[in-house]
N, C-alpha and C positions, 0 to 999 in steps of 0.2 A: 646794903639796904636795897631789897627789890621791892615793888609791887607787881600785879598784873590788871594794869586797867582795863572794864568794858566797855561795851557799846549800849546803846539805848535803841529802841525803835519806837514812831509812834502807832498807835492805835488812833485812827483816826486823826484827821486834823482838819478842823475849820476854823478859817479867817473871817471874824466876827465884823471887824473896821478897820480903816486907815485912820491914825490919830493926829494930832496937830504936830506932833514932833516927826510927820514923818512913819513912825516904824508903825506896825498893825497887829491887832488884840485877836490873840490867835486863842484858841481851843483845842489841847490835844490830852493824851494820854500819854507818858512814861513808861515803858516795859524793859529792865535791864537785863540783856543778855552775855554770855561769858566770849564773845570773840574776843580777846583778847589784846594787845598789849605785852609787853616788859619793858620798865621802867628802872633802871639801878643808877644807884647814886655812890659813890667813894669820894671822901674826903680828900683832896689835891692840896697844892701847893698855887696852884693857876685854875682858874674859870677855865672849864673843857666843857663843851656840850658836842655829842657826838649821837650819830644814829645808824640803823641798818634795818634791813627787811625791805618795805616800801619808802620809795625817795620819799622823803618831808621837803615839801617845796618850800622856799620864801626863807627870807634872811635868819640867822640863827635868832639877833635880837627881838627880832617877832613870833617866832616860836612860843606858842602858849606856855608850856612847862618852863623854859625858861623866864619868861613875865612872871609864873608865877611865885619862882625862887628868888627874882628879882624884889617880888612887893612884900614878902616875908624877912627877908634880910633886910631891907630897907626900915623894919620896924623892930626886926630882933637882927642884930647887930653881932649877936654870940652865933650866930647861924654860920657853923665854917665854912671855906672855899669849897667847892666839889668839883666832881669831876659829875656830869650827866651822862648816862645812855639810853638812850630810847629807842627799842628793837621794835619798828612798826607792822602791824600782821593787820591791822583795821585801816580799811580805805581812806584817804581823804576825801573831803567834798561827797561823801555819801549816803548822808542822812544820816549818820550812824554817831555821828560826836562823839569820834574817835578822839579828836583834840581838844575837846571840853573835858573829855574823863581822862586824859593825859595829866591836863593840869591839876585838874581839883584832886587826882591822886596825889601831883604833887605836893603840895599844898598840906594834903594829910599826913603823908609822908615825914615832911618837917615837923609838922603838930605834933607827932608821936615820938619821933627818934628822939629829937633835942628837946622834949619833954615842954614846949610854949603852951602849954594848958589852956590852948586857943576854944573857948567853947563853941558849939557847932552853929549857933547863930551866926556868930562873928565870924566864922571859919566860911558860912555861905555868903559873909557879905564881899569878902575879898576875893571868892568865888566866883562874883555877879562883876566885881570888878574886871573882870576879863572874857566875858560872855553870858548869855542868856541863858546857854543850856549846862554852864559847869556847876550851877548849885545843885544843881537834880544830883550829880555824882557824888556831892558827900552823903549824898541820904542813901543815895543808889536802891532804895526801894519803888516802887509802882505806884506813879501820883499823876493826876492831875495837873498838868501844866496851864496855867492863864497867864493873861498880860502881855508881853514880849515873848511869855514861855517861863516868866522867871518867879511866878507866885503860885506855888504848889499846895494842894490838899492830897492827903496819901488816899489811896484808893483801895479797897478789899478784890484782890484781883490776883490769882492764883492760877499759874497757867503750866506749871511742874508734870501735869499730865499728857502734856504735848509733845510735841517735837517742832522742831522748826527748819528750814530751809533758806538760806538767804543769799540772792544771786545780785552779784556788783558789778554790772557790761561795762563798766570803764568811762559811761560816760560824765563828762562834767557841767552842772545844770548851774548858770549863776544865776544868785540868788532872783536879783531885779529880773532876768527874763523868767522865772516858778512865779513871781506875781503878778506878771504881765495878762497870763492867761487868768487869771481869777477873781471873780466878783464877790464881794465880800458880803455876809448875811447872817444876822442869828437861826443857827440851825433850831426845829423844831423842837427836838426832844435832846437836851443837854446829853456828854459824853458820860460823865458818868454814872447817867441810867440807861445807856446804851450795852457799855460793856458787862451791865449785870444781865443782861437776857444771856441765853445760849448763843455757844460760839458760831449752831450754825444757823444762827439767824443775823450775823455781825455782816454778812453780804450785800446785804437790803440796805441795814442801815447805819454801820458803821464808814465812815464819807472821808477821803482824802479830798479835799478842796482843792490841790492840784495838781491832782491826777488828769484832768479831761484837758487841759492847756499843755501840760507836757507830755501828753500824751501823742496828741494833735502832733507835736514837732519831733517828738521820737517813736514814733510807733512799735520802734523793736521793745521798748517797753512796755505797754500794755498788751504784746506778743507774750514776754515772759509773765505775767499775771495771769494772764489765760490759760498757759503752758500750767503752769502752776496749780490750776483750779484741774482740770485734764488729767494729770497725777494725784489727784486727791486730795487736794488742801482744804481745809473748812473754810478755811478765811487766807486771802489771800491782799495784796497792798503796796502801796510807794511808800518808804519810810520816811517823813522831812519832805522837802523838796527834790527828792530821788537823789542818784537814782536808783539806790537800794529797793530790789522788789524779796518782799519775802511772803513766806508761806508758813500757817501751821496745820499742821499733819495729827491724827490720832500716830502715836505711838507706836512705831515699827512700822510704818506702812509712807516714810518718807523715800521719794527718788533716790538713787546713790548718787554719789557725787560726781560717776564717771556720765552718768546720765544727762547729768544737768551740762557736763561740760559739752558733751556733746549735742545737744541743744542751742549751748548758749558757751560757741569756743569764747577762748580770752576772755573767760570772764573769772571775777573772785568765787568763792562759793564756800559757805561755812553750814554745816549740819551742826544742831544741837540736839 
């Protein structure tokens, strides 16, 4: 049993309020990309969770994919032992919700093999159970994120004519200092009649809310968003909270990838 999980980016993202619990009502868009992921499961005798590719930091028990084998078993009981592996190709920590589409793969994963006829509502609430951005990944189509991020409208939003470019310099942005720098606002004109105008008009006004705060504190990134627009990109952006900077390109006419390294050494880089 394999999958191959992807990544998401946002289009835009503004922070609307800080709410009484704490967390803040954000405003983004969903766009899911093919970086990939492998994810394979075999039936064992013993609990194994193993991985390769990029280190996966932090205790196996907190490992999302593992949480979420753990809360499906815990309620289907016929769910046998396995063995995990998870060959990681998508960054941690980089906008990218590598480890939100880890899980909610898994998660589906179990739904289909051992046949738990889990419907996809239910299937995104135990989704939500483990993060904000893992219910986008069982729809894994182009929606509207509000709330926390976790109350989606799907969005008419076709982007197959493009190309894209996505550079990950290694750095790690935690969270509380991405909202340090940012004042919170209902933007002007809602996201999604923003991304119904032309993409080259997304420049003006499609808006990372914090982008200018971590920008301030890493300059080498908003170096590569520049760098990005200089090659051609229509639209160019921080994914999340960074520090994923990406680009889209008209078709054939994206940097190579020896380009970008040389630009931008040590750093990840995925053309689609």
């Amino acid at each position: 049993m394999i999958v191959f999980p992807g990544c998401k980016i946002n289009l835009g993202l503004r922070v609307i309020r800080k709410r009484e619990d704490g967390y803040h009502d954000l405003d983004t868009i969903f766009y899911p990309l093919d970086w990939q992921d492998a994810l394979e499961c075999i039936e064992a005798e013993s609990f194994q969770f193993t991985s390769s590719g990029l280190a996966v930091a932090g205790e196996v028990t907190q490992n999302l994919v593992v949480r979420a084998y753990e809360l499906l078993k815990k309620d289907f009981p016929q769910i046998p032992t396995l063995h995990i592996h998870l060959h990681k190709a998508i960054p941690m920590g980089a906008g990218l919700g590598g480890g939100s589409s880890d899980a909610a793969h898994m998660l589906t994963l179990l739904n289909e093999t051992y046949e738990l006829q889990i419907p996809a509502q239910r299937l995104i609430a135990y989704a939500l159970q483990l993060g904000s951005d893992c219910p986008f990944f069982i729809r894994n189509h182009a929606c509207r994120a509000q709330g926390r991020g976790e109350i989606f409208t799907p969005v008419s939003l076709d982007l197959t004519n493009y190309q894209w470019v996505l550079i990950y310099p290694g750095i790690v942005i935690p969270t509380p200092l991405a909202f340090q720098g940012v004042s919170p606002k209902q933007p002007e004109v809602p996201l999604d009649q923003v991304i119904q105008q032309p993409i080259e008009c997304w420049k003006q006004t499609l808006v990372n809310d914090f982008e200018p705060g971590i920008f301030y504190q890493f300059p080498v990134l908003g170096e590569i968003k520049q760098w990005l627009y200089q090659q051609g990109a229509l639209y160019a952006a921080m994914s999340g909270s960074g520090s994923t900077l990406f680009g889209i390109f008209p078709k054939g006419k994206t940097p190579t990838k020896e380009a970008c390294l040389a630009k931008n050494p040590n750093s990840l880089i995925y053309i689609q």
